[in-house]
RODOTOR-141531 format. One record per residue (C-alpha): residue number from 1; residue in one letter; x, y, z. Coordinates in nm, 2 decimals. Example, Ala and Ser with C-alpha at 12.3 -4.5 7.8 and 13.67 -1.06 7.14 Angstrom:
pos->1 code->a px->1.23 py->-0.45 pz->0.78
pos->2 code->s px->1.37 py->-0.11 pz->0.71
***
This chain:
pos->1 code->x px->6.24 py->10.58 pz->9.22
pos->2 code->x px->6.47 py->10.54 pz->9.54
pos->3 code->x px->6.27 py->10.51 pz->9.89
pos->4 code->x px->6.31 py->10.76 pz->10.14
pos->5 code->x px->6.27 py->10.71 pz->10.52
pos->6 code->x px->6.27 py->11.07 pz->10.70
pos->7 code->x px->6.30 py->11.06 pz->11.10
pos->8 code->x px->6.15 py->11.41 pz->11.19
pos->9 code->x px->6.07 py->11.28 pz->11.56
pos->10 code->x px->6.16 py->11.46 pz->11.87
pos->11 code->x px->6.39 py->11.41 pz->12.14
pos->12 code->x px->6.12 py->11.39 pz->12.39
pos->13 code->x px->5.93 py->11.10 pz->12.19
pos->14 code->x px->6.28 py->10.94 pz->12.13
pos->15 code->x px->6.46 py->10.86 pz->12.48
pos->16 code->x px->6.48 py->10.51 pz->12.43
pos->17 code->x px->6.39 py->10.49 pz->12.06
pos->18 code->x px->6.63 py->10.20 pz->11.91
pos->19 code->x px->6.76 py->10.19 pz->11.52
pos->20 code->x px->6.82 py->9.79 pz->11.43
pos->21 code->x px->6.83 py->9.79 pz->11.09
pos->22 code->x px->6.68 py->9.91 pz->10.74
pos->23 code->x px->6.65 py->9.78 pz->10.42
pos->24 code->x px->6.81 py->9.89 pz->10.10
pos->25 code->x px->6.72 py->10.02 pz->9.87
pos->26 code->x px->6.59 py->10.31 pz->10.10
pos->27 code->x px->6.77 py->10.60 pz->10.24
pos->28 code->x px->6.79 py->10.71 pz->10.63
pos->29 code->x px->6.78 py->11.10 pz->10.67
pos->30 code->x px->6.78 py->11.19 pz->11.05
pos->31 code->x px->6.61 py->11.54 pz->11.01
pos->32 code->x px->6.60 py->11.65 pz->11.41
pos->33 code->x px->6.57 py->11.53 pz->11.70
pos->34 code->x px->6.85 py->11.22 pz->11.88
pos->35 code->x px->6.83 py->10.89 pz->11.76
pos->36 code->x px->7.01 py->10.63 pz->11.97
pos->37 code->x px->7.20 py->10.33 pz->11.80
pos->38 code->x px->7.22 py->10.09 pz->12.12
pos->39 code->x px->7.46 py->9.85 pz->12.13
pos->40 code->x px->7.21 py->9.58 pz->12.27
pos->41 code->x px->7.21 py->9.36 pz->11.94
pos->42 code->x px->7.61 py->9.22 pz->11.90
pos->43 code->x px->7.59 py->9.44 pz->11.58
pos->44 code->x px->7.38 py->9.66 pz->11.39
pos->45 code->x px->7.43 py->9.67 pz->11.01
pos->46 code->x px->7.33 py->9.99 pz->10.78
pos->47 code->x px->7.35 py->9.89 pz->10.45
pos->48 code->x px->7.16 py->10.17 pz->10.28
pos->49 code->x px->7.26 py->10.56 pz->10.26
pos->50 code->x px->7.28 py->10.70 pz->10.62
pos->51 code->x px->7.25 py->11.13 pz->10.61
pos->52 code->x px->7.22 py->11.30 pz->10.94
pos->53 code->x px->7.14 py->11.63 pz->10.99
pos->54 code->x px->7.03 py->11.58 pz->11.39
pos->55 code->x px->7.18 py->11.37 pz->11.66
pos->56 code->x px->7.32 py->11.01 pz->11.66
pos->57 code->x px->7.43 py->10.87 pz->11.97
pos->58 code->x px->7.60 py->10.52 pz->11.88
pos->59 code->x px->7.65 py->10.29 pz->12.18
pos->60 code->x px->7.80 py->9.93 pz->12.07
pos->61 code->x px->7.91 py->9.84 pz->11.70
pos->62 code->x px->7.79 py->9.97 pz->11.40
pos->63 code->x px->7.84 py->9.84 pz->11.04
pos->64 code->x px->7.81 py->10.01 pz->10.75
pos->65 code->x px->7.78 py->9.93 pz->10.39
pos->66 code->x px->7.74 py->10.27 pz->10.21
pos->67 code->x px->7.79 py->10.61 pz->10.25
pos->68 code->x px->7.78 py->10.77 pz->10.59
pos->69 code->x px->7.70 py->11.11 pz->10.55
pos->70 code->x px->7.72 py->11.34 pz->10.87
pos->71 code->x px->7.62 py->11.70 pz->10.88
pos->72 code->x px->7.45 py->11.71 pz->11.25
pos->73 code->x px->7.59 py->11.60 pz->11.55
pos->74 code->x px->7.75 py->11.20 pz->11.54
pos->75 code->x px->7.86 py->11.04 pz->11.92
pos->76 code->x px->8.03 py->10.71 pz->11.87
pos->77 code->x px->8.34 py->10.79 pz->12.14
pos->78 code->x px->8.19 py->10.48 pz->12.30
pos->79 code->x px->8.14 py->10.29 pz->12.01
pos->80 code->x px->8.27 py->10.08 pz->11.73
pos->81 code->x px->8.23 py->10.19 pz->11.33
pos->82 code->x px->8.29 py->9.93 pz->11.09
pos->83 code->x px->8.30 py->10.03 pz->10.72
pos->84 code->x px->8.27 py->9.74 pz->10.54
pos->85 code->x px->8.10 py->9.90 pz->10.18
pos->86 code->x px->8.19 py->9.93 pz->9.84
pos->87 code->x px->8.40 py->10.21 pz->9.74
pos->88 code->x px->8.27 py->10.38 pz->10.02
pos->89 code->x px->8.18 py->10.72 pz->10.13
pos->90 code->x px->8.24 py->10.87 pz->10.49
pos->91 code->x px->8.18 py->11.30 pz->10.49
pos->92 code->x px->8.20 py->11.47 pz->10.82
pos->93 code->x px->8.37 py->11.74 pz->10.95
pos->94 code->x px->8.40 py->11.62 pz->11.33
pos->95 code->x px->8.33 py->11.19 pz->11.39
pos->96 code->x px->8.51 py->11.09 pz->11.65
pos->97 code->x px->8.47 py->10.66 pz->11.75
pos->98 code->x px->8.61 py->10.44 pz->11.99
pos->99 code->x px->8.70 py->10.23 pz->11.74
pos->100 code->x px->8.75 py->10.20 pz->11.36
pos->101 code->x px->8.72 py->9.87 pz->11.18
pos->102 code->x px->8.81 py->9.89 pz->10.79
pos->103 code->x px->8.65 py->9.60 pz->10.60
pos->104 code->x px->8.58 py->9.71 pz->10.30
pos->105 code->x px->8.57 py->9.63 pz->9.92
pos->106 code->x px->8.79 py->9.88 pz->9.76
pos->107 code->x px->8.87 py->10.22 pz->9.86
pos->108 code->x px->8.70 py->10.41 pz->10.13
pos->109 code->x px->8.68 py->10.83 pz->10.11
pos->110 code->x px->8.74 py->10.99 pz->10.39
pos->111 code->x px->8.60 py->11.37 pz->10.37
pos->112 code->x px->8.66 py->11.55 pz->10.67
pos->113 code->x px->8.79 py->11.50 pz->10.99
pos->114 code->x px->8.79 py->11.15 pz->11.20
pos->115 code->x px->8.93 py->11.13 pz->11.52
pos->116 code->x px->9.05 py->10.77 pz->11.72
pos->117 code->x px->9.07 py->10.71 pz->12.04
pos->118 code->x px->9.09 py->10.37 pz->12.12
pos->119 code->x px->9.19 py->10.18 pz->11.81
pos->120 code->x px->9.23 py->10.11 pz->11.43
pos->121 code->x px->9.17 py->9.78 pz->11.27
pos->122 code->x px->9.30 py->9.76 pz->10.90
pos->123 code->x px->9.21 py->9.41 pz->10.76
pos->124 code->x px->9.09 py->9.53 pz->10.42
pos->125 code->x px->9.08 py->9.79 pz->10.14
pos->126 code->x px->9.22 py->10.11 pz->10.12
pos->127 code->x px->9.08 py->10.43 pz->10.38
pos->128 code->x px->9.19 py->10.73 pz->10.15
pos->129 code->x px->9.27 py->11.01 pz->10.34
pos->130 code->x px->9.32 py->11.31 pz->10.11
pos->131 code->x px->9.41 py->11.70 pz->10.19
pos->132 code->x px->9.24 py->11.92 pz->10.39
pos->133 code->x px->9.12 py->11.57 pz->10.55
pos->134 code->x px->9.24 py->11.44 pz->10.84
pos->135 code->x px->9.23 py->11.08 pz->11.02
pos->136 code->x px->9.36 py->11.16 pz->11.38
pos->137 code->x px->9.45 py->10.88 pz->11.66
pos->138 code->x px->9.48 py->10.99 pz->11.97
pos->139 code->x px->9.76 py->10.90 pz->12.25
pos->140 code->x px->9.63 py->10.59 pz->12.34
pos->141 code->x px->9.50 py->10.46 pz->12.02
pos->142 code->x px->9.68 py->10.14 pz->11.89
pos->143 code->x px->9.72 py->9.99 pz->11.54
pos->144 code->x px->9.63 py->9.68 pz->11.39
pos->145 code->x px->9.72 py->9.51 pz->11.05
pos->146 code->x px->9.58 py->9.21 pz->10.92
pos->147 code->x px->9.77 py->9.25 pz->10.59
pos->148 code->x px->10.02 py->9.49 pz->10.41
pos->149 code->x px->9.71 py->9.56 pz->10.11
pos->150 code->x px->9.50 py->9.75 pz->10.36
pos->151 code->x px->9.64 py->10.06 pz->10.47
pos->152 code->x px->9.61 py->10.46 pz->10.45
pos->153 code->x px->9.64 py->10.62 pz->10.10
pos->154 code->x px->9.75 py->10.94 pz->10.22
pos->155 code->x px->9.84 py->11.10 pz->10.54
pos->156 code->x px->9.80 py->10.98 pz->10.92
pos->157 code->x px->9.80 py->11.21 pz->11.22
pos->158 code->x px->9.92 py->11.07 pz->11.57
pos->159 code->x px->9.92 py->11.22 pz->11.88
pos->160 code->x px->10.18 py->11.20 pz->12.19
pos->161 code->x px->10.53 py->11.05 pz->12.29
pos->162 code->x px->10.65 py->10.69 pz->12.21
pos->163 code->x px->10.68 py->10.53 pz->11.93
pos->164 code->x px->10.41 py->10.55 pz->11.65
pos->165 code->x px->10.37 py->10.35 pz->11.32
pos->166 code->x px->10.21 py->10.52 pz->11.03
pos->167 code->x px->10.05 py->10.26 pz->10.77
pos->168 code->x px->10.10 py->10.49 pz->10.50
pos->169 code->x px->10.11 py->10.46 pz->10.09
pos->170 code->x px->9.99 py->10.61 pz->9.75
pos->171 code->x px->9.72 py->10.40 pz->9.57
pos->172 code->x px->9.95 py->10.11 pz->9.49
pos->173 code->x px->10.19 py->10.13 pz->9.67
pos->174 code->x px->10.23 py->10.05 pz->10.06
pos->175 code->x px->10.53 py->10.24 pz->10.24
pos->176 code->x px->10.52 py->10.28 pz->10.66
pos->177 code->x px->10.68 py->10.45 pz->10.85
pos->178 code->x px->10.76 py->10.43 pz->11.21
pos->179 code->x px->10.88 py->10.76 pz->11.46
pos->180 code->x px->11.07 py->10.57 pz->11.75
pos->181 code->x px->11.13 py->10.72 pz->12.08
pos->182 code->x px->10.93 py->11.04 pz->11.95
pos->183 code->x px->11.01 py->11.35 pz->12.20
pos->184 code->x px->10.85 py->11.65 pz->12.23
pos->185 code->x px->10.52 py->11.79 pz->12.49
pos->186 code->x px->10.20 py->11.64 pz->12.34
pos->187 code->x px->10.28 py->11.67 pz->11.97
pos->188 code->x px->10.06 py->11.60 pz->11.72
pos->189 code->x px->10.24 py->11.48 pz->11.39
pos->190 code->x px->10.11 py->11.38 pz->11.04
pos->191 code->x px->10.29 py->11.16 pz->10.83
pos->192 code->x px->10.25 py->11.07 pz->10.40
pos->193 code->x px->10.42 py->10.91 pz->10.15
pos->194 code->x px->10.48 py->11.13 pz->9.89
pos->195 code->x px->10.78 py->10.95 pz->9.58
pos->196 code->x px->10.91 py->11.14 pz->9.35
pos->197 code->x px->10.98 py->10.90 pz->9.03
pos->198 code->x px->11.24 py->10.62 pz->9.17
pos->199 code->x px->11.28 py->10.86 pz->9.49
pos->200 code->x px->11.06 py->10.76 pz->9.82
pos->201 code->x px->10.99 py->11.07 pz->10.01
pos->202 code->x px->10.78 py->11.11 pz->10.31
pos->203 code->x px->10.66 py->11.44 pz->10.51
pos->204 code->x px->10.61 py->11.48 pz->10.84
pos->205 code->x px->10.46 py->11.81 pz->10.99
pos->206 code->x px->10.39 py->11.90 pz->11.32
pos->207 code->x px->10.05 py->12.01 pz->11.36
pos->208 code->x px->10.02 py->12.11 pz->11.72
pos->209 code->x px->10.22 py->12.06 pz->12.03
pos->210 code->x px->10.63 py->12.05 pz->12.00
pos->211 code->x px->10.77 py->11.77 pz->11.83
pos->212 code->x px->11.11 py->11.76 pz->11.90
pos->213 code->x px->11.22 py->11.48 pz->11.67
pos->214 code->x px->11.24 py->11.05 pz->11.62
pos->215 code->x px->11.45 py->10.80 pz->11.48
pos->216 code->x px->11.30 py->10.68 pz->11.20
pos->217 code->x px->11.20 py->10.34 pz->11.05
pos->218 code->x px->11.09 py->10.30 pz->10.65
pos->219 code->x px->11.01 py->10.05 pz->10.46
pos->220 code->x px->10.91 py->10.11 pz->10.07
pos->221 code->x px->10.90 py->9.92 pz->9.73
pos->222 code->x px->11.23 py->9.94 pz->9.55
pos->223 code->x px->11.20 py->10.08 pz->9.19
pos->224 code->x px->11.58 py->10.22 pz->9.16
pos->225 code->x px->11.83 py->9.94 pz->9.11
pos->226 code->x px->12.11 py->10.15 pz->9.33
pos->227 code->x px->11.92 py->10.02 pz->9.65
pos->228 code->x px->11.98 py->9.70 pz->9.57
pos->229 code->x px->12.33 py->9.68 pz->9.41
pos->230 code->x px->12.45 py->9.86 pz->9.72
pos->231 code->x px->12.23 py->9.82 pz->10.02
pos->232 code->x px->12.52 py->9.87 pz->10.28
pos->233 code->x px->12.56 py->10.22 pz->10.20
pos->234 code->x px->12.21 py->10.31 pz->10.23
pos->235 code->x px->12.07 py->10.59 pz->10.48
pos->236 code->x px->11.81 py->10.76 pz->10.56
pos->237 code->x px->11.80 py->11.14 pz->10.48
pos->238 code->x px->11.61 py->11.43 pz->10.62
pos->239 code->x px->11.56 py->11.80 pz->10.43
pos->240 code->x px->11.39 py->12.08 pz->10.54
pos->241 code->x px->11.22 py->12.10 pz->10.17
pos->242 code->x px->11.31 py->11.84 pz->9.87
pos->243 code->x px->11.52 py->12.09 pz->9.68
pos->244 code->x px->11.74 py->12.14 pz->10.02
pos->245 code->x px->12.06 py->11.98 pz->10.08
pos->246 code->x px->12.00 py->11.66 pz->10.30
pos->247 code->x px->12.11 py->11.54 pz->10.63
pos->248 code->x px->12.26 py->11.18 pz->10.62
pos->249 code->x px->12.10 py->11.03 pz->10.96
pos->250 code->x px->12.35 py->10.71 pz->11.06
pos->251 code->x px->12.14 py->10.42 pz->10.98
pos->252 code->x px->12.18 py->10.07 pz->11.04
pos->253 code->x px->12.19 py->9.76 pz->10.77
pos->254 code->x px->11.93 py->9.81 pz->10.56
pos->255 code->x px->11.72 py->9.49 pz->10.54
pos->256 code->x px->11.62 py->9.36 pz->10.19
pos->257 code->x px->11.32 py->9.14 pz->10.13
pos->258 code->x px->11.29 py->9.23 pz->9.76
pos->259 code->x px->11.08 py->9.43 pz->9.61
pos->260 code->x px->11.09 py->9.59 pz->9.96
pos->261 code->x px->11.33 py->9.77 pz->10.11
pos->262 code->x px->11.38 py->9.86 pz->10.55
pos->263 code->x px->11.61 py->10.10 pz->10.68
pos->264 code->x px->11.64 py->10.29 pz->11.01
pos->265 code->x px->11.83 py->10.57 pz->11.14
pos->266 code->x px->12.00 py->10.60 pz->11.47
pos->267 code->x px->11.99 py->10.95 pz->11.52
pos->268 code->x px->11.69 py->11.16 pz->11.60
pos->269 code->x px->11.54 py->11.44 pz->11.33
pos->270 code->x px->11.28 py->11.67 pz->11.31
pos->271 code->x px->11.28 py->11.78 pz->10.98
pos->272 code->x px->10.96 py->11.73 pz->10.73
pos->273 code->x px->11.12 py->11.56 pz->10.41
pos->274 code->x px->11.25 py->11.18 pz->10.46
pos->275 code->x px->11.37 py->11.00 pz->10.20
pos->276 code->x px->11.68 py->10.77 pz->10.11
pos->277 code->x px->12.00 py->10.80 pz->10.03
pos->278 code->x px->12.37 py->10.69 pz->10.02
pos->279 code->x px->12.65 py->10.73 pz->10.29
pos->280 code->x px->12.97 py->10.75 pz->10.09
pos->281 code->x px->13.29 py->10.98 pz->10.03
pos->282 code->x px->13.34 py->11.14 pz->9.69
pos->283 code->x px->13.70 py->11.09 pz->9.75
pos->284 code->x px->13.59 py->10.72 pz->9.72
pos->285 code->x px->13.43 py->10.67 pz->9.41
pos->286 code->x px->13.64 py->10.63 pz->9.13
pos->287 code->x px->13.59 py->10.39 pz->8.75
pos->288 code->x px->13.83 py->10.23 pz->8.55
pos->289 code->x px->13.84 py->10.07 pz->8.26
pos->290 code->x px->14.15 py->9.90 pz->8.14
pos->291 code->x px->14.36 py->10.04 pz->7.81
pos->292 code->x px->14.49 py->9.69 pz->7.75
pos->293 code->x px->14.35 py->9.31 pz->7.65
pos->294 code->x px->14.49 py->9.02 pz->7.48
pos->295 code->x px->14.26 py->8.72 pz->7.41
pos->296 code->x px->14.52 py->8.43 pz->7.53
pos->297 code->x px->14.58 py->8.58 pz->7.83
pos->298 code->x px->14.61 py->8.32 pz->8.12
pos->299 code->x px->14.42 py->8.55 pz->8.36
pos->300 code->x px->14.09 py->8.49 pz->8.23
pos->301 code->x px->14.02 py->8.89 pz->8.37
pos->302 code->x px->14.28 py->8.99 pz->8.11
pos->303 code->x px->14.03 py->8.86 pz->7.83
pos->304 code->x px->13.79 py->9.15 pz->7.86
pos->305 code->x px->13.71 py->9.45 pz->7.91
pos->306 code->x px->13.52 py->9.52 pz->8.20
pos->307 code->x px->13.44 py->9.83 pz->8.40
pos->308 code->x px->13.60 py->9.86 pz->8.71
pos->309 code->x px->13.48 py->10.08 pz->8.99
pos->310 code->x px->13.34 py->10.21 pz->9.33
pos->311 code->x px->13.00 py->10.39 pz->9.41
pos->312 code->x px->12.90 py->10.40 pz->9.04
pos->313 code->x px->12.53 py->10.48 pz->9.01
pos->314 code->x px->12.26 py->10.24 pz->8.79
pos->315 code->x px->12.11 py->10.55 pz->8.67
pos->316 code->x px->12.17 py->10.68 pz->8.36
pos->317 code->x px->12.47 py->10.47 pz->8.29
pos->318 code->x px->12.65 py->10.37 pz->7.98
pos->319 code->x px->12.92 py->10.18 pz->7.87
pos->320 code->x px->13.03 py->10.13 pz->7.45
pos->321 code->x px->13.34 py->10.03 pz->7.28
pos->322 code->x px->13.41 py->10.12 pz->6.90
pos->323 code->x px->13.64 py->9.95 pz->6.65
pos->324 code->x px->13.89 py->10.15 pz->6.46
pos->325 code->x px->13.63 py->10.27 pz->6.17
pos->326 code->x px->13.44 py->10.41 pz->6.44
pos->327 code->x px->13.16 py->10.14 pz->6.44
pos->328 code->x px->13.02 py->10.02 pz->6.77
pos->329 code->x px->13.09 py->9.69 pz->6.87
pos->330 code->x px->12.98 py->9.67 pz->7.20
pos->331 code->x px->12.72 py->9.94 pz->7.38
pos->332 code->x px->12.53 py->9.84 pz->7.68
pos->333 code->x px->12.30 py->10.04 pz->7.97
pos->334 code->x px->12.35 py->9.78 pz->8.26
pos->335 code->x px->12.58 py->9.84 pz->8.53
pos->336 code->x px->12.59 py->9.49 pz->8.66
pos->337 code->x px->12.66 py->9.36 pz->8.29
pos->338 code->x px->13.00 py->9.62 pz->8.24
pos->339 code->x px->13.09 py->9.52 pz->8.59
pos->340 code->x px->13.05 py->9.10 pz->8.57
pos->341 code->x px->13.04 py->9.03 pz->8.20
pos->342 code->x px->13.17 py->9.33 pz->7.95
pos->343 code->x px->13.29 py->9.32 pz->7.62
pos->344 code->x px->13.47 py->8.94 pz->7.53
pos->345 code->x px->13.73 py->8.97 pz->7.24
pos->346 code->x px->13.66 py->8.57 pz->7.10
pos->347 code->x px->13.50 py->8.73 pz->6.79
pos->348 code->x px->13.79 py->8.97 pz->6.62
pos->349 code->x px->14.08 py->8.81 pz->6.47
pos->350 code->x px->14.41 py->8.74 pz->6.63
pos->351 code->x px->14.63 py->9.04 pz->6.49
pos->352 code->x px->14.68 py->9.33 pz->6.69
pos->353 code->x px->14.46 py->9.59 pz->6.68
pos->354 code->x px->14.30 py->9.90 pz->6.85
pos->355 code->x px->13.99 py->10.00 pz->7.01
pos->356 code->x px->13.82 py->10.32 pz->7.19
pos->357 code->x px->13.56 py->10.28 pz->7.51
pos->358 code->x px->13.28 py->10.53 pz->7.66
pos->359 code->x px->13.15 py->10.49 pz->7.96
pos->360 code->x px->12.95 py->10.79 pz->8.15
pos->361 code->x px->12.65 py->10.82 pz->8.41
pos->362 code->x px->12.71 py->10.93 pz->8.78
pos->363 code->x px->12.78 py->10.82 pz->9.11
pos->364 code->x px->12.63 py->10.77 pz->9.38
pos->365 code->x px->12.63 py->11.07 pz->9.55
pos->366 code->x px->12.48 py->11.18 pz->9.19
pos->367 code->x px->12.84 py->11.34 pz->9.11
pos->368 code->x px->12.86 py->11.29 pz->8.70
pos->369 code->x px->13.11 py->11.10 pz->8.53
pos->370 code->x px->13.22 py->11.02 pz->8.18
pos->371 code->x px->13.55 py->10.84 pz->8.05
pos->372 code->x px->13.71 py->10.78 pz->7.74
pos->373 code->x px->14.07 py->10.64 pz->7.59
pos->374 code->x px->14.21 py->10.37 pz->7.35
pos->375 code->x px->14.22 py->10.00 pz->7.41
pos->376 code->x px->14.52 py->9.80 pz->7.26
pos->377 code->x px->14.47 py->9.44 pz->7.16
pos->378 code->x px->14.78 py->9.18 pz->7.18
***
């Protein structure tokens, strides 16, 4: 049976009282009364289950190892809060610290509201932040990243003007994002990654204040092939809901460093759906395939039959060619393979003879396509 340590002392005997530590596997309920966490040791470690239903007044830096549980009244805005546990438990619904340190082995629950006001240290493990929660850095808070695996599952609230990064993501998968040049008076904007299948999507709502719009930096795991076949038409997109039409923003180069993808737009939005898109003219996308081949061709392009074409879209593309009986000879799902390789004629004998092609998908604006005729053999 589990230990319990109950502190039902009053603030009169407690003025100076100090906590340094205590021993697992017992649990610390503060029933009434203040208990002072001084900050004369370098550190004082917690590493059982901490429940408070009175006062705690933290002065210096506190680590914990388990779950902090906080239903009284917590003062650390002086103080340093290290979570360093095991899938990790932190319930309140008003903490606000000086500083937060994340250190821990896993994933760390946030339930509640946690306000920053100095800084956030990520060096590792995930801090889940899930709705109605809320993990809130003031104006002057900074952020700090040791690595790209520790980072926010879920959503981020910043306060103020400037620019603000967001270490967002889902559960495995890490995708920032950065408001620059953020204008507004004192607006207080949360940010989450939310994909949808191969699209990335974030939202940003305004909470409080008047957010009057950023330029906007992402970066994100690619999972659609599109990004990468045709990186210099990517842009970044704003909607007021995902079903809306989108805004192109005018972006510069997006930056590969695959699997990743980072993109920024020049121009300033305040809408709450970002994602990614294409900047292109449907007046410029066009296929081709040609109707005619021979196999001793000189130009080695005259060989084969390729696809030809401008803006075509990986997704949901085809590309087959039948013989004259109607039996498929050549079928194949990759755009890059129609485009470089295709269909090669060495296999069919030299007399003349006649083929069909199909090719369909879409474009990448997401117009459909689909394209069919006879192929002559000399």
């Amino acid at each position: 049976m589990a230990k319990f340590m109950k502190y039902s002392v009053w603030t009169s005997v407690l003025a100076g009282w100090m906590l340094t530590a205590i021993l697992s596997p017992a649990q610390i309920i503060v029933q009434q009364g203040i208990v002072k966490v001084s900050g004369l040791a370098p550190l004082t470690t917690v590493n059982t289950l901490l429940t408070n239903y009175g006062t705690i007044t933290q002065q210096g830096a506190l680590i914990t190892e388990s779950d902090l549980l906080n239903y009284g009244s917590y003062d650390a805005t002086n103080a340093k809060l290290v979570l360093q546990g095991e899938n990790q438990r932190v319930l309140s619904e008003s903490l606000t610290v000086a500083q937060l340190h994340l250190k821990s082995n896993g994933t760390t629950t946030l339930e509640g509201n946690l306000e920053i006001l100095e800084s956030l240290l990520l060096e590792e493990g995930l801090l889940q932040v899930g709705e109605p929660s809320r993990l809130t850095l003031n104006e002057a808070a900074t952020i700090t990243q040791n690595n790209e695996s520790s980072y926010v599952w879920g959503s981020v609230t910043r306060q103020g003007t400037g620019s603000k990064f967001f270490p967002v993501g889902t559960r495995n998968e890490y995708a920032p994002l950065t408001l620059t040049n953020v204008r507004g008076n004192n607006p207080l904007v949360r940010v989450q990654y939310a994909p949808v299948a191969n699209q990335p999507y974030w939202s940003q709502t305004q909470l409080a204040g008047n957010y009057e719009g950023s330029s906007i930096t992402v970066t994100f795991p690619s999972r659609n092939p599109d990004y990468e076949f045709y990186p210099e038409q990517l842009t970044i997109t704003a909607r007021a809901s995902q079903e809306q039409t989108e805004t192109i923003l005018a972006s510069d180069l997006a930056q590969l460093d695959l699997p990743r993808i980072t993109i920024s737009s020049t121009l300033p939005t305040a809408l709450p759906w970002i994602s990614v898109g294409f900047l292109t003219e449907e007046a410029e996308e066009e296929i081709y395939v040609p109707n005619a081949f021979s196999p001793e061709a000189p130009n080695p392009e005259d060989r084969v039959i390729k696809v030809y074409g401008r803006y075509l879209s990986h997704q949901n593309f085809y590309f087959g060619i039948q013989d004259v009986w109607g039996r498929w000879i050549y079928q194949t799902t990759s755009l890059e393979d129609a485009l470089s390789t295709g269909w090669t004629s060495s296999q069919i004998s030299s007399a003349p003879a006649q083929f069909r092609y199909v090719a369909s998908g879409q474009f990448l604006s997401g117009k459909p396509f689909q394209s069919s005729d006879t192929i002559i053999k000399f």
